[in-house]
C-alpha positions in Angstrom: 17.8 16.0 27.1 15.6 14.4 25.1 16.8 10.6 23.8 17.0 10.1 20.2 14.6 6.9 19.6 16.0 4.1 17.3 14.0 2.7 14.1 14.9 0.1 12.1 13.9 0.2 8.5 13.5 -3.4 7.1 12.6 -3.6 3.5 14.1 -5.5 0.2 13.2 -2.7 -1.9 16.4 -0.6 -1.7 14.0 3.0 -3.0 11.5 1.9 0.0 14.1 1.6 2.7 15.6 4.6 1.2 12.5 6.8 1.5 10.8 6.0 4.8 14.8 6.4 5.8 15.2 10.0 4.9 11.7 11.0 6.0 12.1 9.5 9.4 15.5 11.4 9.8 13.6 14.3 8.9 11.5 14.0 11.8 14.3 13.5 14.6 14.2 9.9 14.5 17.7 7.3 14.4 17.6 5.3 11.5 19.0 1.9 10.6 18.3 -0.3 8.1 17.8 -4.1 6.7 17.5 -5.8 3.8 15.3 -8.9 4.9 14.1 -10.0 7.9 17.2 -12.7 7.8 19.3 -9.8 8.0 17.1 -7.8 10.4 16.9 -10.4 13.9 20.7 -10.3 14.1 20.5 -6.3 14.4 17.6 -6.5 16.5 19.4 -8.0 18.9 22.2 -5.7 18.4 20.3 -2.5 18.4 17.5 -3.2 20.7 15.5 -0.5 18.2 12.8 2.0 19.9 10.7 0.2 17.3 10.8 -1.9 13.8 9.0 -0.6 10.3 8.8 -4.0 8.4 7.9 -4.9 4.9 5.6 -8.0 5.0 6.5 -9.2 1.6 10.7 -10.3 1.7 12.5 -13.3 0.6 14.3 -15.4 3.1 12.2 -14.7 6.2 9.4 -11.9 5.5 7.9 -9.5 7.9 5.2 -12.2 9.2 7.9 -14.5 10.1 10.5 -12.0 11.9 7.6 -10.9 13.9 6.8 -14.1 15.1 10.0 -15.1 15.9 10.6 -11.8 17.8 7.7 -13.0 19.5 9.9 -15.8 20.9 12.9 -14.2 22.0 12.5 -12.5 25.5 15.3 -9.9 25.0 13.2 -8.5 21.9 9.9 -9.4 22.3 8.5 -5.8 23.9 10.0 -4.3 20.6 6.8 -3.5 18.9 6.9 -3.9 15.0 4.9 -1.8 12.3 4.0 -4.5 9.5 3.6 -2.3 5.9 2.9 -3.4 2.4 2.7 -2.0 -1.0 0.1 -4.5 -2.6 -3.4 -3.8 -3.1 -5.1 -6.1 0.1 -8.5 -5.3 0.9 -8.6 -4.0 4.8 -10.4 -6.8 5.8 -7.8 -9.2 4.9 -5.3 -6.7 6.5 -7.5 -6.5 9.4 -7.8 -10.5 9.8 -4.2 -10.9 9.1 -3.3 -8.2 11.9 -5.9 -10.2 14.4 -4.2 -13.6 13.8 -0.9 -12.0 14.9 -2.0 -10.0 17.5 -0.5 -7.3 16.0 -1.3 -3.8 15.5 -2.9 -2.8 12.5 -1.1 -3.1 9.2 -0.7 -0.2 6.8 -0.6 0.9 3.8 3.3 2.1 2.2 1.8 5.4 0.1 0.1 7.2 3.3 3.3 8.5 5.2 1.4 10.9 7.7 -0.8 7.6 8.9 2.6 5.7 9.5 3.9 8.7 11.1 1.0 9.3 13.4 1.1 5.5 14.1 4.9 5.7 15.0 4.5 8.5 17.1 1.2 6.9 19.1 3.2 3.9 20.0 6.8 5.7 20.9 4.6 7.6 23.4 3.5 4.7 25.2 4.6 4.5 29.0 5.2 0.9 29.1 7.6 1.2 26.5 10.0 3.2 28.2 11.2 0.0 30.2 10.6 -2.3 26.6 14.4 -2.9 27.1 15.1 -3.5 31.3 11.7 -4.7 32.6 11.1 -8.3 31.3 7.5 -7.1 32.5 7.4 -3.6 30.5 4.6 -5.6 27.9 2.1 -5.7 31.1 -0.1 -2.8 31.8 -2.1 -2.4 35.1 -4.9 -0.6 36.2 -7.5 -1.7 39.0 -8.7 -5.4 38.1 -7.6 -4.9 34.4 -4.7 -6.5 33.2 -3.5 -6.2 29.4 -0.5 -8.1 27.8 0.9 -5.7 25.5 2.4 -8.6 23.1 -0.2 -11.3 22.9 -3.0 -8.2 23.4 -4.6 -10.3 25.7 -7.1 -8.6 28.2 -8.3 -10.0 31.9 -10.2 -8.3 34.0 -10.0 -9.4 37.6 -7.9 -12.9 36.2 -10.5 -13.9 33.9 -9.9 -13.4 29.9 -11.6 -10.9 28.1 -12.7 -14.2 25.4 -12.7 -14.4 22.4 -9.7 -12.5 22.2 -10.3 -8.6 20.9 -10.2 -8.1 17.4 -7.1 -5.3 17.1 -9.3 -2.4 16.3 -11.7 -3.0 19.5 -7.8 -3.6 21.4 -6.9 -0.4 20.7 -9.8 1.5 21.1 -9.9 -0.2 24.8 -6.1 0.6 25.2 -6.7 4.4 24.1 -9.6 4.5 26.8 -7.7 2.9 29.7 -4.7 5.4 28.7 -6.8 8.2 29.8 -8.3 8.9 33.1 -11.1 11.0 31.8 -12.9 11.3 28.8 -12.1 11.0 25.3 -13.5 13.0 22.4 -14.5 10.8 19.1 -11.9 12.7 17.2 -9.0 11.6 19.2 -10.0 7.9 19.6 -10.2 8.1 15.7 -6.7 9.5 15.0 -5.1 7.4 18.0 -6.5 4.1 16.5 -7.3 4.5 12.7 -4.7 7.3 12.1 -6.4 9.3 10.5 -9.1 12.4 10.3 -12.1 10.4 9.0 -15.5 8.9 9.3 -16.3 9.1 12.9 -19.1 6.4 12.5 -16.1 4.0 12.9 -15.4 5.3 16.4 -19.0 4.4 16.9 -19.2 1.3 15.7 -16.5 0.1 16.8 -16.9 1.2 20.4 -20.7 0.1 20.1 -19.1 -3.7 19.3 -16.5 -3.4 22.5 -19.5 -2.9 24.5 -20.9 -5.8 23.5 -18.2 -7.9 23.8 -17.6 -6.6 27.4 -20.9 -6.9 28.5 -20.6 -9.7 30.6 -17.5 -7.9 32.2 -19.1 -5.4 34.1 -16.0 -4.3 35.6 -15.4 -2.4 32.5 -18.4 -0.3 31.3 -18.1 2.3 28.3 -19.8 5.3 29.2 -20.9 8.2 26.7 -20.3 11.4 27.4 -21.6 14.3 24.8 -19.3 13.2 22.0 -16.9 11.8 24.1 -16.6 7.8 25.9 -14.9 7.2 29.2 -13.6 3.8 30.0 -15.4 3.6 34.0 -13.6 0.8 36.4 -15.4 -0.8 39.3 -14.0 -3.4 41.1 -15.7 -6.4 41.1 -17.4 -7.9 43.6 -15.8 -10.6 46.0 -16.9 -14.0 45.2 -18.8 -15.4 48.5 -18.3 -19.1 49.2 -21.4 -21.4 48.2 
C-alpha cells in the first residue's frame, strides 16, 4: 500500500493556508500547517514533511530565511521546499531570486494546476524516497555526472559544471539525465515550466545548456526529431605529461 506523503502548508494568511489545505487533501495528500516560518522549523523537525509549500512573504522569519536555514540543518536539509507568492514580481526577478538560492523555481499562488504539477514532479523523484535515512539521498549518480540535489551543483567527472546552472537550465539537465532515452519537447516543458506552453522555451533554453556545457563534452545534448537525449561518454583518462 501506497504511503500517504506529508505536506506542510506555511502561510500567514489564514484563507491561503486554508485553501491550498483543502485542495491538497483533495488530491490524497497529508496536510499540516504553519503560520510563519518561526512556527514552521520546529514542525519540520517534527514531521520530517514529504515536502514544504512556503509563502515567501511572513513576519518573524519568511520563506527565504526558513529555506536557508533548512539548508543548514542536516536532518532536514533533503526536504525540498516550494517557495510561492501572491505579489506581482516580474519572472525575471523570480527567476534571479530562485538562482541565488539554488532553489527550484518560484511560483505564482493563483495557478493551482502549475503548483500541483510541480508537487507531483518532485514527490516522484527517486532520490527522495531516502530524503529522510540516507544523509546522501540529495546526491544523484550516473556515469561521470554527479549532481547535488540541494546546492544544484553539477560535476562531471569531479570538475564543476561553472558558473553554476541557472535553475531553469538545472532542471532541464535533471529531466534529461532522469530518462535513459529521449524526451519529447512537450514533456521537458510541463516537467520544468509546468505548464502546456510556448515550446520555443524548451528550445532556447536547451540551446543555452548546450552552450554552457560545451566544454564538457562528457555531456552532449543530442536532437532527436522533436525530442533531446542527454548522451554520456566517459571521459577520457588524463595521460601524465
Amino acid at each position: 500500500m501506497k504511503r500517504v506523503q506529508k505536506i506542510l502548508v506555511v502561510d500567514d494568511d489564514e484563507i491561503q493556508r486554508r485553501l491550498f489545505s483543502r485542495r491538497l487533501i483533495l488530491e490524497k495528500f497529508e496536510i499540516f500547517t504553519a503560520n510563519s516560518g518561526l512556527d514552521a522549523l520546529p514542525r519540520i523537525q517534527e514531521l520530517r514533511p514529504d515536502l514544504v509549500l512556503a509563502d515567501i512573504g511572513m513576519p518573524q522569519i519568511d520563506g527565504i530565511q526558513m529555506l536557508k536555514i533548512m539548508r543548514q540543518v542536516p536532518k532536514i536539509a533533503a526536504i525540498p521546499v516550494i517557495l510561492m507568492t501572491g505579489m506581482p514580481i516580474p519572472e525575471s526577478m523570480l527567476q534571479a531570486a530562485a538562482d541565488g538560492l539554488k532553489a527550484g523555481p518560484i511560483l505564482m499562488k493563483g495557478n493551482f494546476q502549475q503548483l500541483l504539477e510541480r508537487i507531483n514532479n518532485i514527490l516522484k523523484l527517486p532520490a527522495h524516497e531516502a530524503a529522510n535515512t540516507s544523509p546522501n539521498a540529495h546526491i544523484l549518480h550516473k556515469g561521470p555526472v554527479i549532481v547535488d540535489l540541494i546546492h544544484r551543483e553539477v560535476t562531471v567527472a569531479g570538475d564543476r559544471v561553472v558558473p553554476r546552472l541557472t535553475a531553469k537550465r538545472f532542471d532541464v539537465l535533471l529531466c534529461l539525465l532522469r530518462h535513459d532515452g529521449p524526451v519529447d519537447q512537450d514533456a521537458l516543458l510541463n516537467d520544468v515550466w509546468g505548464h502546456r506552453g510556448d515550446i520555443k522555451l524548451v528550445q532556447m533554453t536547451v540551446s543555452l545548456l548546450r552552450e554552457h556545457l560545451r566544454d564538457f563534452p562528457a555531456l552532449q545534448i543530442k536532437t532527436e526529431g522533436h525530442s533531446y537525449k542527454l548522451v554520456i561518454a566517459l571521459p577520457p583518462a588524463k595521460t601524465a605529461p
